[in-house]
C-alpha positions in Angstrom: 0.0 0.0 0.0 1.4 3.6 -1.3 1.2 6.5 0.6 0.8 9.8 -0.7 2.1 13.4 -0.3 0.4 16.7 -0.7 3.2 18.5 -2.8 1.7 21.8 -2.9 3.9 24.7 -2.2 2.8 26.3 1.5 0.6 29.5 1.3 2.5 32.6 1.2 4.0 34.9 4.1 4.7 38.3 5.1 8.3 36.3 6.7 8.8 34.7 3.1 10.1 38.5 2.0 12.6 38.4 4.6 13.8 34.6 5.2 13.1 33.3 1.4 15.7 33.7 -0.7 12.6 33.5 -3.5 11.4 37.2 -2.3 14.7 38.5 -0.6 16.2 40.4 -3.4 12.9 41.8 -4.3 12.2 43.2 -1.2 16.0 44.5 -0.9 15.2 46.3 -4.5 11.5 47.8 -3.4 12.8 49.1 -0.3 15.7 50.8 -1.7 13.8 52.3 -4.4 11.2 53.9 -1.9 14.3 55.5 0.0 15.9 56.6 -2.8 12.0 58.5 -3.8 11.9 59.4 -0.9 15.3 61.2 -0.6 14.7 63.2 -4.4 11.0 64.4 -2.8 12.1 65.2 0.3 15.5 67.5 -2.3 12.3 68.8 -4.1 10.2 69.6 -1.2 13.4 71.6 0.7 14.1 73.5 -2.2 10.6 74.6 -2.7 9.7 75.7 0.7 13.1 77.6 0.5 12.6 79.2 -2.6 9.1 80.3 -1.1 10.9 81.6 1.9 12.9 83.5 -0.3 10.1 84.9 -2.8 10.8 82.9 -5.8 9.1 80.4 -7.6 10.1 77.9 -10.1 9.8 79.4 -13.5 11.9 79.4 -17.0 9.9 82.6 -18.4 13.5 84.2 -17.9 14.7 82.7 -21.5 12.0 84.8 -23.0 13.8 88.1 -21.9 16.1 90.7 -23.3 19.5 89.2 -22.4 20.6 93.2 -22.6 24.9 91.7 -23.3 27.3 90.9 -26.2 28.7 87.2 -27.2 31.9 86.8 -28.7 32.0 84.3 -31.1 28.8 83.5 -32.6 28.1 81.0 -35.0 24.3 82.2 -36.2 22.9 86.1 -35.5 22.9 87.8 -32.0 22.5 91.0 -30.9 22.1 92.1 -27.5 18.4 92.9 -27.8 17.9 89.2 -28.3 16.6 86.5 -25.4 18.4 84.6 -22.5 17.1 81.4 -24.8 19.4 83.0 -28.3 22.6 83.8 -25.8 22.0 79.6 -24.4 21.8 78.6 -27.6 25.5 80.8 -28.6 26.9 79.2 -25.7 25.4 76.1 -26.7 26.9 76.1 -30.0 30.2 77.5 -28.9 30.7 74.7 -26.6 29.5 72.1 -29.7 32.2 74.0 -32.1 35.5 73.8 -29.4 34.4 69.7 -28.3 34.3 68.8 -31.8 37.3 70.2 -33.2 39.1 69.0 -29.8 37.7 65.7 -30.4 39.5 65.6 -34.0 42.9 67.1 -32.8 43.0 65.1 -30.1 42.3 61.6 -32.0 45.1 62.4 -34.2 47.6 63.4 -32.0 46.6 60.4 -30.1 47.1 58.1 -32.3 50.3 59.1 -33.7 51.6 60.0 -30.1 50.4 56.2 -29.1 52.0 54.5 -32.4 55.0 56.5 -32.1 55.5 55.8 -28.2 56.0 52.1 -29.6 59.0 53.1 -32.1 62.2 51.7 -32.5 63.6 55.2 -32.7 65.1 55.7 -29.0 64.9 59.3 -29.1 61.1 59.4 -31.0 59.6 56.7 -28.3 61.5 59.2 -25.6 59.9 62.4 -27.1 56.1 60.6 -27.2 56.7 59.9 -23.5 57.9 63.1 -22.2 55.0 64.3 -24.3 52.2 62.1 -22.3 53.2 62.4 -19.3 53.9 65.8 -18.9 50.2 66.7 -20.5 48.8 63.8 -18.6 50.1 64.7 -15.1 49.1 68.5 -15.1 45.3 69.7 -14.6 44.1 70.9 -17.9 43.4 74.5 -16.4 46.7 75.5 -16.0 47.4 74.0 -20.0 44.7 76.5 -20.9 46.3 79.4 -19.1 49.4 78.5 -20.3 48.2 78.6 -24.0 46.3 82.0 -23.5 49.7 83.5 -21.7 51.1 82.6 -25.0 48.8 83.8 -27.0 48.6 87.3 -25.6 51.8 87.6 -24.2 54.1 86.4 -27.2 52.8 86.8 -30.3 53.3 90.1 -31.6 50.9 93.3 -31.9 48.9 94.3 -34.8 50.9 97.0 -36.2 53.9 95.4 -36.3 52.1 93.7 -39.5 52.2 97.3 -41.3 54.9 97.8 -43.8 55.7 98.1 -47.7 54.6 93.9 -47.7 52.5 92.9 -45.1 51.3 89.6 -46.7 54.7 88.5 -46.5 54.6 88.6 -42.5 51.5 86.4 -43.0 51.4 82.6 -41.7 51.1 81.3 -45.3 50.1 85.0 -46.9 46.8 84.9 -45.6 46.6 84.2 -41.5 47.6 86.7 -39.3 48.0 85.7 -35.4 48.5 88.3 -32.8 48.2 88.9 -29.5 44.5 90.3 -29.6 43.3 87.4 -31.8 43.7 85.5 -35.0 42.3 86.6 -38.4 41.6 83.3 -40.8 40.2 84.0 -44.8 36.8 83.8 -44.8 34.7 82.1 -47.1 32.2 84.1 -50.1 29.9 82.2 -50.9 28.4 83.1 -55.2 26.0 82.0 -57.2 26.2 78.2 -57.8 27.9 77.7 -54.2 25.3 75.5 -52.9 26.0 72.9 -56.0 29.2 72.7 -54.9 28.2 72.3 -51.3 25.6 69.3 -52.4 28.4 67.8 -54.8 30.6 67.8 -51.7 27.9 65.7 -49.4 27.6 63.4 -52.2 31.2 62.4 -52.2 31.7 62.1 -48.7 28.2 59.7 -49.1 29.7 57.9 -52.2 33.2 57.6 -50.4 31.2 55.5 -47.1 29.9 53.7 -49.6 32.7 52.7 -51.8 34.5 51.8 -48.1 32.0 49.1 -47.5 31.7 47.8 -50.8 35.7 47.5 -51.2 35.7 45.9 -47.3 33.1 43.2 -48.1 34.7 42.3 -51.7 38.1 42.3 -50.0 36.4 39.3 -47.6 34.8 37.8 -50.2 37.6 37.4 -52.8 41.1 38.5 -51.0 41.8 41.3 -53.4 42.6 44.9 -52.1 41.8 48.0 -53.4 43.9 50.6 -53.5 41.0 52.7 -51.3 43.0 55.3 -49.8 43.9 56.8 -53.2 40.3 55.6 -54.9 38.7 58.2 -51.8 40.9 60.5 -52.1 39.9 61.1 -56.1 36.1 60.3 -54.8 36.9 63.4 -52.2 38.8 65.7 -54.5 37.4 65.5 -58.2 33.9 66.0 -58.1 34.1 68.8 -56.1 37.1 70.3 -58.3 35.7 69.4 -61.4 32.3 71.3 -60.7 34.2 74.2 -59.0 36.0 74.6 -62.1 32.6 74.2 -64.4 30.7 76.9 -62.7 33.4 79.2 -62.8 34.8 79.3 -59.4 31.4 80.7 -57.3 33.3 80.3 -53.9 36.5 83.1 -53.5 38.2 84.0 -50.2 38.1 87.2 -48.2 41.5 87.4 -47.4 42.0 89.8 -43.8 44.1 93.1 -44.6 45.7 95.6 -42.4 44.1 98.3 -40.9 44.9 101.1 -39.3 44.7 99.5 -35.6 43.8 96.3 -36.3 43.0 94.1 -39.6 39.8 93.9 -42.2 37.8 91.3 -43.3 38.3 87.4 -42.4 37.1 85.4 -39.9 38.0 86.4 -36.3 39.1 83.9 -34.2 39.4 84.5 -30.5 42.9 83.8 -29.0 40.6 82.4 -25.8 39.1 79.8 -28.5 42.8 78.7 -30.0 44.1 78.3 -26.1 41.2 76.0 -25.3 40.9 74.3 -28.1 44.7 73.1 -28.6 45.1 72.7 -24.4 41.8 70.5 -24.5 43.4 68.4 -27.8 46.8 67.9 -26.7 45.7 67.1 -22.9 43.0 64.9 -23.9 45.6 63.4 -26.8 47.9 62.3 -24.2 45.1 60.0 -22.9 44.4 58.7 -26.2 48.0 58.0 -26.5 48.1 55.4 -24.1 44.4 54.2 -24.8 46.2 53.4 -28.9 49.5 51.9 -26.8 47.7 49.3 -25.0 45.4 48.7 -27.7 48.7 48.0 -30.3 50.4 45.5 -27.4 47.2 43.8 -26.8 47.2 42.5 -30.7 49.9 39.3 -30.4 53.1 39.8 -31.2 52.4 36.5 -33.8 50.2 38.8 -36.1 53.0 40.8 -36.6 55.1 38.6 -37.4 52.5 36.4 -39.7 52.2 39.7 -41.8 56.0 40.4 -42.3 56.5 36.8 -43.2 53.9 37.6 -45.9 55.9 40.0 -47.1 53.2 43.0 -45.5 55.3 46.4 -45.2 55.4 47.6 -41.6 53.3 50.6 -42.2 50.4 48.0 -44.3 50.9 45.5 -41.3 49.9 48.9 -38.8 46.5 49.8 -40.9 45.5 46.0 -41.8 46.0 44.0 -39.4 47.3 46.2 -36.2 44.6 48.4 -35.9 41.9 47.0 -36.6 42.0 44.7 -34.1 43.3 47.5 -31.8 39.9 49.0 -32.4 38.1 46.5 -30.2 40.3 48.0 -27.1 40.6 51.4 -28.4 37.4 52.8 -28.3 36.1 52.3 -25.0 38.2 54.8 -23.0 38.5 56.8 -26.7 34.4 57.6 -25.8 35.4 58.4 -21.8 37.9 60.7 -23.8 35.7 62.4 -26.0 33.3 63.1 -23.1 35.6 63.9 -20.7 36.9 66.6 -23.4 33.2 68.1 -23.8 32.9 68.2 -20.1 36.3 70.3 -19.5 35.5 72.8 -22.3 33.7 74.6 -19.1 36.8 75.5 -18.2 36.6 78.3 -21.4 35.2 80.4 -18.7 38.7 80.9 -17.3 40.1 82.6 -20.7 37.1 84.7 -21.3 35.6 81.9 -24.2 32.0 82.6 -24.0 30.8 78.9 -23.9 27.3 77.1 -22.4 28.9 77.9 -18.8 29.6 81.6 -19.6 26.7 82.5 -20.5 23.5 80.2 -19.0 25.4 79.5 -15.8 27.1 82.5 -16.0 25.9 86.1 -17.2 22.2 84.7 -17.5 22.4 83.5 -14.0 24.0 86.4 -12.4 21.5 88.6 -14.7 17.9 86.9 -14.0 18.7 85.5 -10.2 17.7 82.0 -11.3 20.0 80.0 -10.0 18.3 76.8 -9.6 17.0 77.0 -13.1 20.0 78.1 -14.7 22.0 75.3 -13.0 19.4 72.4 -13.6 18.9 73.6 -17.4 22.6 73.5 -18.0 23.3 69.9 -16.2 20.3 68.8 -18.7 21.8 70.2 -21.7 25.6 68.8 -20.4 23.5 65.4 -20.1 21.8 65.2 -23.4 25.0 65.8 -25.5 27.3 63.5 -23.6 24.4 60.7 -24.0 24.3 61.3 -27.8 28.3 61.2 -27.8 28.2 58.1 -25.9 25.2 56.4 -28.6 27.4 57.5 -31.2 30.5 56.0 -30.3 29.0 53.2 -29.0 27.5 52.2 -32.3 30.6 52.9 -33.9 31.9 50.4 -31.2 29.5 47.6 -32.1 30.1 47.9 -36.1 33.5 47.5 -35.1 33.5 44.8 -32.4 34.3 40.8 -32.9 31.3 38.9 -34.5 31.1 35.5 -33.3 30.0 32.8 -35.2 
């Protein structure tokens, strides 16, 4: 005879979400949740009744008024009749204009500092060195004083460029750099520019996709292209070609001596050049040593595979070096390229009027808003370090091993 046993699980209990390891983690999760709540109501709740002790109230209508001061540089129109929002929005771009052309300068002086650093040369492997560790091991701020020292302090005055030739005192006859700020030609743009400016898109589109076509028919058949020199015509004729067949619609303002300073060109700040080249060279340095330890992660056996395949050195670095060095590259590259976004508050120290200078700065100091201002700017700061991390990270998957 075969006895048998209820199975049934017991009924549940309030001890089960303490005692059962089922319910434990769950109850650990729920409970710190509710603190955490509780702590950002209980933030909210202090900084209201404070601001009503105070006689404010939570409100951006500020944006909406005159911000009554003058911006220097500024990439689209503003006056000083227009709103707080306009003078966020120079800042804004300002801020955009200095991370991306850091984020350029500093990937290619990374990478050639971090190749280099791995050189047979003695005294070129010595020179990369001295060169990261010195830009690594002292704050940024002072590399951006330093620069704007030089800048103002070395370079000469204005009228020394007056004479019987003053082009011939130019950097390249047409860039003058002085001690109050740089002068750059500027571009004029004629009738027929914006074909030229479409034709241009178009082969920066046609050269991604050659890139691609030439990288899957190199894995299905072997053959390689020559594609550097096949983009480089891609980049360079079109363009020409149609430059030439319209009759040359964009010219160059060229900047000429005045009687205190000089006419016509771009302006470029001295406080802009300082930032931008202490941001690329101080962030470079990291790079550096991101590209070092992505080159000795690669085995040494590749190397030596693709010399005894009769590879040259510098076709074993950008076939089979790199790419693999990729894969350990461009995590800390991304840390790199925020880390560079996020210092180019420092601007504020030179006088570059950047997001900090003027919505945490003027604005703030204008309007009284200090909450507002300060919240607004941390979102903005947020936003474009998340779309710099999405980029990069995509760029990081395309890249990235794909196992079968």
């Amino acid at each position: 005879m075969s006895t048998t046993y209820d199975a049934s699980e017991p009924s549940f209990r309030l001890s089960m979400l303490i005692y059962d390891t089922r319910y434990r983690s769950l109850t650990i999760q729920v409970v710190a949740f509710i603190l955490f709540m509780s702590g950002i109501a209980w933030l909210i709740s202090n900084a209201y009744f404070n601001l009503q002790d105070l006689g404010k109230d939570f409100d951006f209508g500020f944006l909406g008024s005159r911000a009554g001061y003058d911006i220097s540089p500024r990439l689209i129109e503003y006056s000083n009749d227009s709103t707080h929002f306009r003078a966020t929005l120079i800042g804004l771009l300002n801020t955009l204009l200095v991370a991306f052309l850091g984020c350029i300068l500093a990937t290619i002086v990374g990478v050639i500092a971090g190749v280099l650093r791995l050189s047979n040369n003695w005294i070129t492997a010595r020179l990369m060195t001295i060169y990261v560790e010195a830009f690594r091991n002292i704050p940024v701020l002072l590399w951006i004083l330093l620069f704007f020292a030089f800048f103002t302090e070395s370079l000469p005055h204005p009228r020394t460029f007056k004479g019987e030739d003053p082009e011939s005192t130019l950097f390249l006859g047409s860039i003058a750099f002085t001690r109050q700020d740089a002068w750059i030609p500027a571009p004029i743009m004629g009738t027929g520019s914006n074909i030229i400016l479409i034709i241009f898109a178009l082969s920066l589109f046609a050269i991604w996709f050659f890139g691609r076509w030439a990288k899957r028919r190199q894995e299905a058949t072997g053959d390689i292209l020559p594609t550097f020199w096949i983009k480089l015509a891609i980049f360079v004729l079109p363009t020409l070609a149609m430059y030439l067949v319209l009759g040359r619609p964009i010219t160059l303002e060229y900047p000429e001596i005045s009687r205190f300073s000089f006419d016509g060109g771009i302006r470029v700040k001295n406080a802009m050049l300082a930032l931008w080249l202490a941001l690329s060279l101080y962030t470079g340095a990291f790079i550096a040593e991101a590209v070092r330890a992505g080159i000795l992660a690669v085995s040494s056996g590749q190397t030596e595979a693709s010399f005894a395949l009769g590879l040259r050195p510098n076709r074993t670095m950008s076939l089979v070096i790199l790419p693999q060095a990729l894969r350990v590259i461009i995590p800390p590259l991304i840390s790199q390229y925020l880390n560079l976004t996020k210092n180019s508050s420092l601007a504020i120290a030179v006088g570059y009027m950047d997001l900090r200078a003027t919505l945490g700065g003027i604005t703030l100091n204008q309007t009284g808003r200090e909450l507002e201002c300060m919240l607004l700017m941390m979102l903005i700061y947020l936003i474009v370090s998340l779309i710099i991390s999405g980029a990069m990270n995509v760029y990081n998957s395309s890249v990235k091993l794909k196992e079968r």
